[in-house]
C-alpha positions in Angstrom: -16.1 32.9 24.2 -14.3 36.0 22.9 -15.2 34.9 19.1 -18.0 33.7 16.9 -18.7 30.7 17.8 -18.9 28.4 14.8 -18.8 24.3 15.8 -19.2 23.2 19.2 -18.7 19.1 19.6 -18.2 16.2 22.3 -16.1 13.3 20.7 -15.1 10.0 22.3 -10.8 9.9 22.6 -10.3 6.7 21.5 -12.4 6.6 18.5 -10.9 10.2 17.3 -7.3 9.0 17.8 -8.1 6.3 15.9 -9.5 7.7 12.8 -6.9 10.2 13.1 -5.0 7.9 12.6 -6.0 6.2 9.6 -5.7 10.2 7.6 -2.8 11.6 8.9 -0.3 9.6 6.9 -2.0 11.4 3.7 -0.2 14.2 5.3 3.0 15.2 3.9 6.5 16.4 5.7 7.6 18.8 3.8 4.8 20.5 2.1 4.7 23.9 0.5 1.3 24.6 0.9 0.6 24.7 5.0 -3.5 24.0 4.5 -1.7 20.2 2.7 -0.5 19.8 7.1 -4.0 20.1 8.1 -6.9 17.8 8.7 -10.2 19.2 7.5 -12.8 18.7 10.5 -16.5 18.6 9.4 -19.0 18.6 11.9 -22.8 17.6 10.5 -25.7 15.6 11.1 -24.1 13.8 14.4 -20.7 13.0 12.4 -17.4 14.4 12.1 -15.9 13.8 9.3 -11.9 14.2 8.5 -10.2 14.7 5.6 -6.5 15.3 4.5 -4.6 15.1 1.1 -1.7 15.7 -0.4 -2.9 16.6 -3.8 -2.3 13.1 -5.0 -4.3 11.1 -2.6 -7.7 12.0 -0.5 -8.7 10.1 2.2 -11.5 11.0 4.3 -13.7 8.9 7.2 -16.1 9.7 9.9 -16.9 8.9 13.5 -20.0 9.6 15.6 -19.8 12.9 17.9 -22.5 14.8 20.0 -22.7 18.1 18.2 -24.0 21.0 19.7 -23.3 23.1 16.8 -22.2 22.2 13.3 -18.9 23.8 11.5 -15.9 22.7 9.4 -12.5 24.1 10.4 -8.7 22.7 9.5 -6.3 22.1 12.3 -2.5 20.8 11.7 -3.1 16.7 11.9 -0.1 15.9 13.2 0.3 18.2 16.2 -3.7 17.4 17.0 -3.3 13.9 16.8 0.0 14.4 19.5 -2.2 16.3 21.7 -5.4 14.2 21.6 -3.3 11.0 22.2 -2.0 12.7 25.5 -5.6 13.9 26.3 -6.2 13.0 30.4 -10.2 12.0 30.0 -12.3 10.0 27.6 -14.4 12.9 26.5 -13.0 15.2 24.4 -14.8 18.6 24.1 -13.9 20.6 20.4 -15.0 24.3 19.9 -14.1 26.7 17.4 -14.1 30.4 17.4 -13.3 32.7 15.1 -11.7 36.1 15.9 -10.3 39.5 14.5 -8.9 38.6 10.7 -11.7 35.7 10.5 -8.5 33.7 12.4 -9.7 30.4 13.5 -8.8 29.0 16.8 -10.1 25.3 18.2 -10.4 25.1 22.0 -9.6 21.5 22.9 -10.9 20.3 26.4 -10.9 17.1 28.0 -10.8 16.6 31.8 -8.5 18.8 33.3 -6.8 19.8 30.1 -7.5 22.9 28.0 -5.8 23.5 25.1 -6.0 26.3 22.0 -4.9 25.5 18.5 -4.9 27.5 15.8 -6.3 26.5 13.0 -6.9 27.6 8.8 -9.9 28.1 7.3 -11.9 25.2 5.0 -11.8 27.9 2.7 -8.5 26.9 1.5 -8.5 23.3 1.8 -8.3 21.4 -1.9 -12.1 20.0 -2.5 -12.8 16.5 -3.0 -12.3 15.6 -6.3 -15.9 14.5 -8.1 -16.5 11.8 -9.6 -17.7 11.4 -13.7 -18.2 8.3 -12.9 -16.9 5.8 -16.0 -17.3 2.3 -14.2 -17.4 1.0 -11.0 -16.5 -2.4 -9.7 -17.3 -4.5 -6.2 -14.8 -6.2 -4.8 -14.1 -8.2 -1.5 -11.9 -6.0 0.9 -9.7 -9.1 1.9 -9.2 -10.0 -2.2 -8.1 -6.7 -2.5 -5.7 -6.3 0.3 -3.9 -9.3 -0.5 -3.4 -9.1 -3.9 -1.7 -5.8 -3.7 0.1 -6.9 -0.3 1.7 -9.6 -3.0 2.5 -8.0 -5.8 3.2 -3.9 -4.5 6.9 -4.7 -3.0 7.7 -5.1 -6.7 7.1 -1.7 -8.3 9.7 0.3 -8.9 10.8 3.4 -6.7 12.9 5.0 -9.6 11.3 7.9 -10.7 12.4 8.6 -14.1 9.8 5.5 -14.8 6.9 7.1 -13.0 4.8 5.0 -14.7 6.5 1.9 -13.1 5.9 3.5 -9.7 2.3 2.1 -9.0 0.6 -1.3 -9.4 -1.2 -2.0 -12.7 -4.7 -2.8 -12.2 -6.0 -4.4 -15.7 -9.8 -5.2 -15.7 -10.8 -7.6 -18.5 -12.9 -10.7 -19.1 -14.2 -11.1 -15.7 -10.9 -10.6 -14.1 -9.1 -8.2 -12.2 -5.4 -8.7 -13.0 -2.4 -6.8 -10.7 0.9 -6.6 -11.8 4.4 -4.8 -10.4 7.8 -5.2 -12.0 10.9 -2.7 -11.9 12.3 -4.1 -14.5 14.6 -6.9 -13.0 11.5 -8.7 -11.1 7.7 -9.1 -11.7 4.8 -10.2 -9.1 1.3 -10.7 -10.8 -1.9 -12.0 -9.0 -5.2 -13.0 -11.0 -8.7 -12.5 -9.9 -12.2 -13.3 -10.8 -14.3 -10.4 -10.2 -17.9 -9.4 -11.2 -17.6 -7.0 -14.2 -19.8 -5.7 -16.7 -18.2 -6.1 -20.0 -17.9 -2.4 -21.3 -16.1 -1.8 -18.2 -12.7 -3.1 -19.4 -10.0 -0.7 -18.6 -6.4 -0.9 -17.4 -5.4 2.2 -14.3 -2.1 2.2 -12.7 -2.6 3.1 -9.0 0.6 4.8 -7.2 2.2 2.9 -4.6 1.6 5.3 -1.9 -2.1 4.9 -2.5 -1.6 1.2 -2.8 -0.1 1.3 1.0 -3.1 3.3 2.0 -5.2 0.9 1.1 -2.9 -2.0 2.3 -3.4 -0.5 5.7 -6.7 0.5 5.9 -9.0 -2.5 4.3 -10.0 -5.0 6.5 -10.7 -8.8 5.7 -14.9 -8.9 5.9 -16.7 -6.5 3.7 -16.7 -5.0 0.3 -14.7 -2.2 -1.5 -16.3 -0.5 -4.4 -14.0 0.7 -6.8 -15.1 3.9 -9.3 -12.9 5.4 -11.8 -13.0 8.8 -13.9 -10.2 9.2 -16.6 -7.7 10.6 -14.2 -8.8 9.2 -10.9 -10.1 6.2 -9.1 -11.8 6.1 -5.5 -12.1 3.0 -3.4 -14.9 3.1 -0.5 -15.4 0.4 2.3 -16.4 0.7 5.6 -16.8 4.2 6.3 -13.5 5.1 4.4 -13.1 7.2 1.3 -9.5 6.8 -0.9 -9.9 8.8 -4.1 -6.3 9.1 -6.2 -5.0 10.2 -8.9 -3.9 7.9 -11.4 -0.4 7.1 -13.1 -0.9 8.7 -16.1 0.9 6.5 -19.6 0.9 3.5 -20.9 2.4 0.1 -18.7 4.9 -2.1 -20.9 3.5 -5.2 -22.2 4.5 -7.3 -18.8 3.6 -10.6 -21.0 6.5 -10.5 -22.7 8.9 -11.1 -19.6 7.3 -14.3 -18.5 8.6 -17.4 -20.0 5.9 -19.1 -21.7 7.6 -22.5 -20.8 10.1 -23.3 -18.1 12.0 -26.8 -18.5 12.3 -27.5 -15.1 10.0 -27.5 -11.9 11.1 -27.8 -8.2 9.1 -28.0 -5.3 9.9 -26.5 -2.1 8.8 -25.5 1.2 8.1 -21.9 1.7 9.6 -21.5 5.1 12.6 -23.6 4.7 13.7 -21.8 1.5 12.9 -18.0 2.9 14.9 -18.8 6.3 17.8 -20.3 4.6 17.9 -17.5 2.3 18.0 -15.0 4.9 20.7 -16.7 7.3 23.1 -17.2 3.7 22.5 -13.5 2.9 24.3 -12.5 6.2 27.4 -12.8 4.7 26.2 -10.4 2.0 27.8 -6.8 1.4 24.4 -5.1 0.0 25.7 -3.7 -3.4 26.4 -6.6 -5.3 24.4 -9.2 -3.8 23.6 -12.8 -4.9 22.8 -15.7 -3.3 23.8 -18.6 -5.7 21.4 -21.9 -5.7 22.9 -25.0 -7.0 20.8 -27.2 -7.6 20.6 -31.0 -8.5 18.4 -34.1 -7.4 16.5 -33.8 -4.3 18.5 -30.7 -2.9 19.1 -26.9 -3.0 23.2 -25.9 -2.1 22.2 -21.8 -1.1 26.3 -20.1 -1.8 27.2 -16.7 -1.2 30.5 -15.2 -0.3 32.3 -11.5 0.1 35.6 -11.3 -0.1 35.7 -9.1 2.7 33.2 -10.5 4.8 32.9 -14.3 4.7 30.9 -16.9 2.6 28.2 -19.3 4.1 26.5 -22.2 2.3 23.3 -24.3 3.2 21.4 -27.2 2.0 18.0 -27.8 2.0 15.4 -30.7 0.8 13.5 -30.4 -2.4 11.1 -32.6 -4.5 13.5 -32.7 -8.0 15.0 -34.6 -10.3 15.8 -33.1 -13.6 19.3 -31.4 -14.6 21.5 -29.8 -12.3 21.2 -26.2 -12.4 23.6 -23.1 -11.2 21.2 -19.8 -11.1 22.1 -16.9 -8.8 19.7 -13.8 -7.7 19.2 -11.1 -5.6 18.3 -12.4 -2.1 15.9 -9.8 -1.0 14.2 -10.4 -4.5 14.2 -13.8 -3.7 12.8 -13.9 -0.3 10.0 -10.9 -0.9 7.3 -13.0 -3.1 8.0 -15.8 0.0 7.0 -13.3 2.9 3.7 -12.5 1.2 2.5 -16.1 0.3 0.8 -18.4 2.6 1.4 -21.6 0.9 3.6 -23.9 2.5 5.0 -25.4 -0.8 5.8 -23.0 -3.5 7.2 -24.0 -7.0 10.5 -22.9 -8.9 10.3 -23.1 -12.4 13.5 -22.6 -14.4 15.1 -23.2 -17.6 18.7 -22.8 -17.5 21.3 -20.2 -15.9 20.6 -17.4 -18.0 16.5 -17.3 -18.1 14.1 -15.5 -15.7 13.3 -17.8 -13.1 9.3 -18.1 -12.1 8.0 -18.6 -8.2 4.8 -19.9 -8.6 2.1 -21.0 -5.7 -1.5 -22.8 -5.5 -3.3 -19.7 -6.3 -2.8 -17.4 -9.3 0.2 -16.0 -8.6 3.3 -15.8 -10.5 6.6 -13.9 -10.1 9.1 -13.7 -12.3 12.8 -12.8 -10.7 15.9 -12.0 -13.4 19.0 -14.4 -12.4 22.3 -12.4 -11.7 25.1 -13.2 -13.6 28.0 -14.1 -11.7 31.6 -15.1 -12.5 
């Protein structure tokens, strides 16, 4: 060693890829701040522990290592994970010395491979935010991963409503209550939870966080969920999300769902989705609708471009009300339908010109705006 040494530790490949994994999406492209590129490495009592952020979201989890000497260094997460996923042995061996200029240098060696990477100090890296903890809530990881995985594709991605940008998570009378809308579509999925009853309070969570969390909960196990005024952290298995909230006020989403819809179809989830998407083919993106007429028994699925073609299909349904002419957006129409396992799913409508309603056989409701066409 031609430094100080300050962390000396034996790590298993697989199991540091993999938790590299899980943090380096934090990690932004194009960041102005370098230390936001890095992974934080914290070597103590027989874990190392890695954390990255981008200011907005934290997310930080830990793995088992042999260490010979405990340190925390920083090391660019993206270039790491590209060498260690290359690494030639099983064993990975991590040291860090620190030179002239207190410059930080990790040695990475594993079989015949030896590697050094530069590195910046912990120093600079953004703390963990801490928690004045408000409220906290338990909450079944696989509850929680589905009911965002069927209501996030809805929020909006236009940022001059930043406050639309996330998923609205409104605790109240024993139930957790998720909604997404962008305006022209709205998914919303109920959910009884365990609460105490001071603990009402309505966070919206931003999307990016939401897809963290999408990714990284599993089905078994249990997520407890802690807010402050400006933040909220989630903790399951040995992963720690903390982000910042959306700050505002959501828009009273109960006013865009019809209270009563005259008429009620049933239809099978599958049938509908792939007829949808073969119809849509035809489709130039920009102005896109898929027309449904519908009368007794049956779904006629229209579209046409004048440049391109038109296609038309027909499928079976359980109806016998009025005949009805709706059009919407296909891809609006066909995203609830990718996230529900149902087989049947319900279409409540009232006439052309009214929000149409997808509903299933759990609490879950989606309200799509019909498109207007000549």
């Amino acid at each position: 060693y031609t430094g100080v040494l300050l962390m000396k530790l034996t790590i298993d490949k697989n199991q540091l890829l993999e938790t590299l994994q899980k943090v380096q999406s934090i990690v932004g492209q194009r960041t102005t701040l370098p230390i936001l590129s890095n992974v934080m490495l914290e070597a103590l009592n027989g874990k190392l522990t890695l954390t990255t952020t981008d200011m907005e979201v934290s997310l930080q989890t830990s793995i088992e290592a042999d260490i010979d000497k405990e340190g925390t260094t920083t090391l660019p997460a993206r270039r790491f994970f590209s060498i260690c996923r290359d690494l030639p042995s099983h064993q990975v061996e991590l040291f860090l010395e620190v030179g002239e200029n207190n410059s930080e240098t990790v040695t990475i060696t594993s079989g015949s491979f030896k590697g050094k990477l530069g590195g910046l100090s912990k120093n600079d890296f953004p703390p963990m935010p801490v928690f004045e903890e408000n409220c906290s809530y338990m909450l079944g990881q696989g509850i929680l991963k589905e009911t965002l995985q069927k209501t996030s594709y809805a929020a909006s991605t236009d940022e001059s409503r930043a406050i639309l940008n996330g998923s609205l998570m409104s605790f109240k009378d024993g139930k957790l209550i998720t909604v997404c809308t962008d305006g022209r579509r709205l998914a919303l999925v109920e959910q009884d939870i365990d609460m105490p009853e001071e603990a009402e309070i309505d966070v919206v969570v931003p999307t990016k966080t939401v897809n963290e969390l999408i990714k990284s909960l599993d089905l078994e196990g249990d997520v407890k969920i802690r807010m402050s005024t400006t933040q909220i952290s989630f903790e399951f298995s040995n992963i720690l999300i903390i982000s910042k909230l959306i700050d505002g006020t959501y828009p009273n989403y109960r006013q865009v769902i019809p209270s009563q819809c005259e008429e009620r179809i049933a239809v099978e989830r599958e049938l509908l989705q792939s007829a949808v998407r073969r119809v849509s083919l035809m489709l130039d993106d920009q102005a896109s609708a898929v027309r449904l007429d519908i009368s007794e028994n049956r779904i006629e699925l229209v579209t046409s471009t004048p440049e391109v073609g038109t296609a038309t299909e027909s499928i079976p349904v359980k109806y016998n009300g009025k005949e009805i002419s709706i059009a919407f957006n296909p891809s609006y129409l066909i995203a609830p339908l990718k996230h529900l396992e149902s087989d049947e799913i319900f279409i409540e409508l009232s006439d052309e010109t009214s929000p149409g309603v997808i509903k299933s056989n759990i609490p879950f409701l989606y309200v799509i705006m019909p498109i207007r066409v000549n």
